[in-house]
Phi, psi and omega in degrees: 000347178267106161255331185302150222255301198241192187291160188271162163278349154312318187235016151287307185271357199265323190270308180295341148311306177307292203254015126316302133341298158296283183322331200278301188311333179258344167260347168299304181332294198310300164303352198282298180316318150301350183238001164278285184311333179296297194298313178340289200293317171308304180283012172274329180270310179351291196277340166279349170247012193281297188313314203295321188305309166307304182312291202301319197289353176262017202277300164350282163322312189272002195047043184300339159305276238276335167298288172339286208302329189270355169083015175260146174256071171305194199276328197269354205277336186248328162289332158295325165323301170330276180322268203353302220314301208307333171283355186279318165332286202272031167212197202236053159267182170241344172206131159250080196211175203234115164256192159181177176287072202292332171241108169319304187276022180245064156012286172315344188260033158286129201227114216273147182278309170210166160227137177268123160250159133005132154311275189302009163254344165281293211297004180256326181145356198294164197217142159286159175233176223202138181320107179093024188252134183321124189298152161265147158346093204089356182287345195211155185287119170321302197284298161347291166328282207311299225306317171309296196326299182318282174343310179284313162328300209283334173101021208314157189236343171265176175287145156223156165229167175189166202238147195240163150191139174238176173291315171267005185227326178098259148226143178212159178256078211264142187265144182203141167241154242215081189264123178262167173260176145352324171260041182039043158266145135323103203226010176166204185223161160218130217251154160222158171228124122256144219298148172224003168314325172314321219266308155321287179285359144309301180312295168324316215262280174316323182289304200319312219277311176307335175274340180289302197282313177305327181321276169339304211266006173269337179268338160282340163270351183274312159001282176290270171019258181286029177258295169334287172311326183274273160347297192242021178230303186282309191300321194255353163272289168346303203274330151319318188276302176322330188291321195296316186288271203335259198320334173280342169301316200252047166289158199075340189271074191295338151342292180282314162286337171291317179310312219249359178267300204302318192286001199245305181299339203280338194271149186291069184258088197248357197314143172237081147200198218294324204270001165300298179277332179286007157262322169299305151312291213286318167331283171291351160285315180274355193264301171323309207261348168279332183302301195296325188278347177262350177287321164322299222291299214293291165331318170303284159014282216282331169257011158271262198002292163266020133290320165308325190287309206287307188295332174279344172287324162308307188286340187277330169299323173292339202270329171296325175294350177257108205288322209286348215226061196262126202072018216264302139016264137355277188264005149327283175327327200266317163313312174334283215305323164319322200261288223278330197271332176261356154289338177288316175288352170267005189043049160301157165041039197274341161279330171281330151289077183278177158281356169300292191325297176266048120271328165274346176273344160282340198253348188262341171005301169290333167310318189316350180265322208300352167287345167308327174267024125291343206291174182264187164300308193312307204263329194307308195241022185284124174332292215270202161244143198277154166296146185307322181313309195265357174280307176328319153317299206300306167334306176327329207284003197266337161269008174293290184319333163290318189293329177305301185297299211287337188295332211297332185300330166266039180231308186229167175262163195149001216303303196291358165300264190340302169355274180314299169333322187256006170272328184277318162327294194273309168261027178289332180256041164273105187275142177318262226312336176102358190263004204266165170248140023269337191278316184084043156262163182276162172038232183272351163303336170270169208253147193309302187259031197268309179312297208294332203275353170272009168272261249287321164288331170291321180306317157303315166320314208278328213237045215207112175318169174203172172287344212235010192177130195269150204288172265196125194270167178318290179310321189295303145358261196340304180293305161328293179289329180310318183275343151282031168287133154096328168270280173277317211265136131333142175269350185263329188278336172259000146326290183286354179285293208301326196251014151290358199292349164288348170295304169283022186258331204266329147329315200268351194292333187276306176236020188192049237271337141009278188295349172280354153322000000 
C-alpha cells in the first residue's frame, strides 16, 4: 500500500495538527505563564500590603511618629516591638521593621527605627535592633534608597511596593509605609519583605505541569484526529483508488472487472460529502464500464463469429465445387494447429508465435484454397492429369485467392485478422529451395505461415483420394515429406510435423482412415 511518492494524507495531516497544536501550545503556554507570574506577583503585593496596613495601625496606637521624631524609646516602645514580633509570628514575611532619614536630604543616613524578630529566630541567636542604629552598608538598592527618600519627602498616604534584590538576601518584595508623628510630619517609614526567590520555581513548577498536560492532551487529539482522518478519509480514498487499479489492471478480464465494480459498490461509504461523491462516481464509472465493456466483448464475439462463419462459408464453396478435396478443410486445419504447437514448443520462431498469431493463422487457415473458385469446373474436377496449359490456370488460384482476400480486407476491418489468410492463400505453394509459384520466394521470405500450410497441404494431398490417384499410405506420405525437407519444406516445420505423428494418426484416423492401411 505504500505507493506514494510523497508524503501520505494521513501523516501531512497528522503534521499539520501537530503544528497547529504547537503554535496554540506555545502561545497558550506563553500567556498562561505571563499571567501566571503576573497573579503570583499580584497576591504577593496583596499579602504585603494587607500585613503592612496591620503593622502600621498598631505602630498608630502606639504614637510610634513621635517616638522616631524625638529619637526616644519609651516604655511602650517594647511593647510595640511585641505586637510586630506577633505579627511577623503569623505571617510569611521575611523581614518587619521601621526606618528613617536621620538627614532627609542624605540618601546615605538611613537608620533603622525598630526591627522584629521571631521565637525562633532569638533561640537561633538573633539580636534586636533599636531605635538610631545605623542601616548597613548595602543593605538596600541604590534605586530602592531614591524610592523611600521620595515617599517621604513627598509625604506618601498610600501603601507602595517595589521589588530589590541584593547579593545577599536575593530578591525581594518590599512593602512600605510612610510613618507619621503627631503633627502629621513625616518623620519615616515602616518596611515589610518578602522573599520572592520562590516565585521562580512556582513559575518552573507550573510552566512543568502545563507542557506535561498540554503534551497529553496534544497526543489524544492527534490520536482522535488522525482516527478520523483514517475512518472518514484515508479508508475510503485508499479503498477507491485501490478499486479503480484493481479495474485497470484487470481491464479485459470482465470476470475480474465485475468483481471488482461489485467489491466498490459493496463497501460501506455514505459520506454527503466531496469523498461521498467521489465514491459514488468511481463507483458508478466502474459499473458503467464493466456494463460497456461486456457489451463490446459481446458485439466483438458476435463479428468474429461471423467472420469465422463468412471464411468457412468460402471454403465450403470451394470445397464443394471440389469433388477430390472431401475434408480437405479439417485436417489442413488440424495440421496447421500440429506444426504451430511444435514449433512453439521447440521455441522455433518464437518472436513471431504469439498467441494472437497463432491464432489468427488456424482461423484463417481454411482461406488457402479460396482462389480455387475462380478456377473453372473442367480444370477444377478433371480425371486425369492437367495439361501444362491448365496447371497454369491452376497456378492462378493462389493470386486469385490474394486478390479475394486483400478486397475482403478493404472492405472490412480486420487487415490484421486477414493477413495470414492471404499470406496462406497466396504462398502456400512456394518452395523453401525459390522453385515454387506465383513468385518463386524462397526460405524464410515466405511467410512462416504460408510454409507451415505447405506441409499440411501437401500431405493432405498425398494421403487423400483423387481422381488421378488412390490415397497414398502414412508411411509412404511421410517419407514424400521427409524428402522435400530443406527442398519444398521448411525443415523446421517438417521436424515438428514427423515428430507429431501420433497426433496425426489420430487425424487421419478420423477423417482418412484409408491411408492407415
Amino acid at each position: 500500500m505504500k505507493r506514494q511518492k510523497g508524503l501520505s494524507i494521513k501523516i501531512i495531516s497528522a503534521l499539520y495538527a501537530v503544528t497547529a497544536i504547537c503554535i496554540l501550545t506555545v502561545a497558550i503556554v506563553f500567556n498562561g505563564y505571563r499571567l501566571f507570574e503576573k497573579n503570583v506577583k499580584e497576591n504577593y503585593e496583596k499579602y504585603a500590603t494587607t500585613v503592612l496596613n496591620n503593622a502600621y495601625g498598631i505602630t498608630q496606637e502606639h504614637s510610634f511618629g513621635d517616638m522616631i521624631a524625638t529619637r526616644t524609646m519609651p516604655e511602650e516602645y517594647e511593647e510595640l516591638r511585641e505586637s510586630l514580633n506577633k505579627i511577623k509570628e503569623n505571617s510569611e514575611i521575611k523581614y518587619l521593621y521601621a526606618i528613617y532619614f536621620d538627614d532627609i536630604n542624605d540618601i546615605n543616613s538611613l537608620t533603622y527605627a525598630i526591627n522584629t524578630k521571631t521565637r525562633k529566630e532569638i533561640l537561633n541567636g538573633a539580636t534586636y535592633t533599636y531605635l538610631g542604629t545605623p542601616c548597613e552598608e548595602g543593605s538596600f538598592e541604590q534605586e530602592t534608597l531614591v524610592t523611600l527618600q521620595n515617599a517621604v519627602k513627598h509625604r506618601l498616604k498610600e501603601s507602595g511596593v517595589l521589588y530589590g534584590h541584593s547579593d545577599e538576601y536575593g530578591h525581594m518584595l518590599n512593602g512600605y509605609h510612610v510613618v507619621y508623628d503627631s503633627k502629621d510630619n513625616a518623620v519615616g517609614l515602616l518596611c515589610v519583605e518578602i522573599e520572592i526567590n520562590d516565585i521562580s520555581e512556582e513559575i518552573r513548577l507550573y510552566f512543568r505541569s502545563i507542557v506535561v498536560f498540554v503534551t497529553i492532551f496534544t497526543i489524544l487529539i492527534i490520536i482522535f484526529y488522525v482516527t478520523k482522518i483514517e475512518y472518514s478519509l484515508i479508508y475510503p480514498i485508499t479503498s477507491i483508488t485501490d478499486s479503480a487499479n484493481d479495474f485497470i489492471k484487470n481491464l479485459g478480464n470482465q470476470d475480474a472487472m465485475d468483481e471488482c465494480a461489485k467489491k466498490l459498490g459493496s463497501l460501506d461509504i455514505s459520506a454527503e460529502n466531496e469523498v461521498g461523491d467521489l465514491y459514488r462516481t468511481v463507483s458508478r464509472m466502474e459499473t458503467d464500464m464493466a456494463d460497456q465493456l461486456r457489451d463490446i466483448r459481446q458485439y466483438t464475439e458476435n463479428i468474429l463469429k461471423m467472420q469465422n462463419g463468412l471464411m468457412v462459408l468460402m471454403a465450403d464453396m470451394v470445397e464443394v465445387r471440389d469433388s477430390d478435396t472431401g475434408a480437405h478443410i479439417q485436417k489442413t486445419v488440424a495440421y496447421v494447429q500440429i506444426i504451430l504447437d511444435g514449433l512453439y514448443r521447440k521455441g522455433y520462431y518464437k518472436e513471431l508465435l504469439t498467441a494472437q498469431y497463432m491464432e489468427d493463422v488456424v482461423k484463417s487457415a481454411p482461406l488457402h484454397d479460396v482462389g480455387k473458385i475462380n478456377i473453372s469446373d473442367a480444370i477444377l474436377n478433371k480425371p486425369g492429369k492437367l495439361t501444362d496449359e491448365e496447371f497454369e490456370i491452376m497456378k492462378t488460384h493462389t493470386t486469385a485467392g490474394m486478390a479475394i482476400i486483400d478486397k475482403a480486407i478493404n472492405t472490412v476491418e480486420g487487415e490484421n485478422y486477414l493477413r495470414e489468410a492471404r499470406n496462406m492463400a497466396t504462398y502456400h505453394h512456394e518452395r523453401w529451395d525459390g522453385k515454387g509459384y506465383p513468385q518463386g520466394l524462397s526460405g524464410e521470405d515466405i511467410p512462416l505461415s504460408a510454409r507451415i500450410m505447405a506441409v499440411a497441404d501437401v500431405f493432405d494431398a498425398l494421403t487423400s483420394a483423387r481422381v488421378y490417384k488412390p490415397a497414398f499410405p502414412l508411411q509412404k506420405a511421410v517419407s514424400i515429406i521427409e524428402e522435400g525437407k530443406g527442398t519444398q519444406f521448411d525443415p523446421k516445420c517438417v521436424e515438428v510435423f514427423i515428430e507429431a505423428l501420433p497426433e496425426v494418426e489420430k487425424v487421419l484416423i478420423k477423417f482418412s482412415p484409408e491411408a492407415m492401411q
